[in-house]
One Martini backbone bead per residue (centre of mass of N, CA, C, O) as a GRO file, in nm:
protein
   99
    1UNK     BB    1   5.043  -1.309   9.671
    2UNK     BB    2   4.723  -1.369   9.669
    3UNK     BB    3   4.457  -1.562   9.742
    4UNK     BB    4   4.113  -1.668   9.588
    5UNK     BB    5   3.978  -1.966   9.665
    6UNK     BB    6   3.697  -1.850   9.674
    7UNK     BB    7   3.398  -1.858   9.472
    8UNK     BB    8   3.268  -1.652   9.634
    9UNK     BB    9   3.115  -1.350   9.615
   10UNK     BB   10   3.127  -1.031   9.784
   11UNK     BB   11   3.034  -0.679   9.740
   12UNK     BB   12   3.290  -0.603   9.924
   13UNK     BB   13   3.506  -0.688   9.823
   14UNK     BB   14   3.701  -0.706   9.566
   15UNK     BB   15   3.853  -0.706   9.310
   16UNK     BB   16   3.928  -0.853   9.053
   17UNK     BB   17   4.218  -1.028   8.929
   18UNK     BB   18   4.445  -1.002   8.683
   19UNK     BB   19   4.565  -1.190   8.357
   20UNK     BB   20   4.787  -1.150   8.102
   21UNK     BB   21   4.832  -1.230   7.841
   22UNK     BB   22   5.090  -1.200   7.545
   23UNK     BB   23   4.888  -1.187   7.329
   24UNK     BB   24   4.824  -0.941   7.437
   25UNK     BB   25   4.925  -0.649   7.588
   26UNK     BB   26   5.189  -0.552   7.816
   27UNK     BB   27   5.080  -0.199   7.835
   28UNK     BB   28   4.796  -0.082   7.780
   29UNK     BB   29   4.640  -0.276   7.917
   30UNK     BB   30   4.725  -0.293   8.182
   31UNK     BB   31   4.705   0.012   8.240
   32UNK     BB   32   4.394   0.078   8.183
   33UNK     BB   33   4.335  -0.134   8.451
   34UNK     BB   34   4.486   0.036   8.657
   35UNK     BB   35   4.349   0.316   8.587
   36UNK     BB   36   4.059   0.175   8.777
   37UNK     BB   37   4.201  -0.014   9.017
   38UNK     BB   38   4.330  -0.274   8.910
   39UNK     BB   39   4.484  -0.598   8.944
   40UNK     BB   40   4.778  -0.665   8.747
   41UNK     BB   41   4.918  -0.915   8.560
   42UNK     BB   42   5.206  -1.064   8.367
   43UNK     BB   43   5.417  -1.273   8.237
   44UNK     BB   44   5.650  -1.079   8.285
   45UNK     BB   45   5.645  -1.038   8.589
   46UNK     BB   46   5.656  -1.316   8.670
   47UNK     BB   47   5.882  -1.478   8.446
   48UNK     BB   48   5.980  -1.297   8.267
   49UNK     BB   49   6.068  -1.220   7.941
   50UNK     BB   50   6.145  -1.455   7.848
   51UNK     BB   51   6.010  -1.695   7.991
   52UNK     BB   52   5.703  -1.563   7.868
   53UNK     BB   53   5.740  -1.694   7.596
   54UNK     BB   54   5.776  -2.022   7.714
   55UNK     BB   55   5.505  -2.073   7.868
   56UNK     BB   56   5.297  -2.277   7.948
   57UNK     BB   57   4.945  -2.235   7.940
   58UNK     BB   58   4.916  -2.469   8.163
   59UNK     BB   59   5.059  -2.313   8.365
   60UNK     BB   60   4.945  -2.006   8.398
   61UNK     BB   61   4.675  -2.102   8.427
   62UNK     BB   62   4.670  -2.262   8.693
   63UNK     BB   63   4.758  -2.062   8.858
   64UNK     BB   64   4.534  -1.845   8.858
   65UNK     BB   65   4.320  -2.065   8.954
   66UNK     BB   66   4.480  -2.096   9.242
   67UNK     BB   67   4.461  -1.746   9.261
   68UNK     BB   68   4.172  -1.673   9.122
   69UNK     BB   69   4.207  -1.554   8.869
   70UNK     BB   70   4.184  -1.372   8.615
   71UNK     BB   71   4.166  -1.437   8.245
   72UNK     BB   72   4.346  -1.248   7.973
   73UNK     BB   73   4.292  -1.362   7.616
   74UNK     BB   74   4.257  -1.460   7.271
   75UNK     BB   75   4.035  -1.696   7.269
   76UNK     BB   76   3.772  -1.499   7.261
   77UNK     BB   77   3.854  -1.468   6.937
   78UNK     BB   78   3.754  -1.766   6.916
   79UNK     BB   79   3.615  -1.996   6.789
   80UNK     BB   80   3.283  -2.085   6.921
   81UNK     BB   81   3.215  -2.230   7.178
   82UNK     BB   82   3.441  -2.354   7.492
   83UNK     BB   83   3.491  -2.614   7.706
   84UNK     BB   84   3.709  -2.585   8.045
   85UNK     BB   85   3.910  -2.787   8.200
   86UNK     BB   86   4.099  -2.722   8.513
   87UNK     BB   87   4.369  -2.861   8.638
   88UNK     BB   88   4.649  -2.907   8.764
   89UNK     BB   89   4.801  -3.117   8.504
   90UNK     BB   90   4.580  -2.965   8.288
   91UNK     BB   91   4.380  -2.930   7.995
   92UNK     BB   92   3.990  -2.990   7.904
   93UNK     BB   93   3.792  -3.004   7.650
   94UNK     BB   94   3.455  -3.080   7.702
   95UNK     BB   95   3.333  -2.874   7.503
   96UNK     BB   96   3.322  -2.962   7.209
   97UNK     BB   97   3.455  -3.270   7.103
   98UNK     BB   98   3.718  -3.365   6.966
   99UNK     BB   99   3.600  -3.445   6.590
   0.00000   0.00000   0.00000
């Protein structure tokens, strides 16, 4: 596996990686995006099929953070916006604070 830390993207560079969380496709969204030509992971592939049924979201957010990857979750389709800080750590919902 590869890593993209540096945060700046350069028009030549590759397209970015991306993580397809559990809650999504496992088989359909991750072929359609290989179908053209990006580079997908999913946490069954990462993790094991059994494992990725367990692995708490902020273990593999955290990984996808230190290797650069994009993140595709089920979060986008609930109701926000919401701000989060990934830390090595931790995940901290910044803005709107909780209650």
């Amino acid at each position: 596996m590869k890593s993209r830390r540096s945060s700046g993207r350069q028009r030549d560079e590759d397209p970015p990686e991306f993580l397809i969380d559990r809650s999504l496709s496992q088989v359909s969204l991750p072929a359609a995006l290989r179908e053209v030509g990006l580079t997908v992971r999913t946490l069954a592939e990462l993790y094991g099929e059994v494992r990725a049924q367990a692995v708490e979201d902020t273990e593999w957010i955290v990984l996808a953070a230190e290797m650069g990857w994009v993140v595709q979750d089920q979060a986008a389709r609930k109701p926000g916006p919401y701000v989060y800080g990934v830390y090595r750590d931790r995940i901290t919902r910044l803005w709107p604070k909780h209650g």
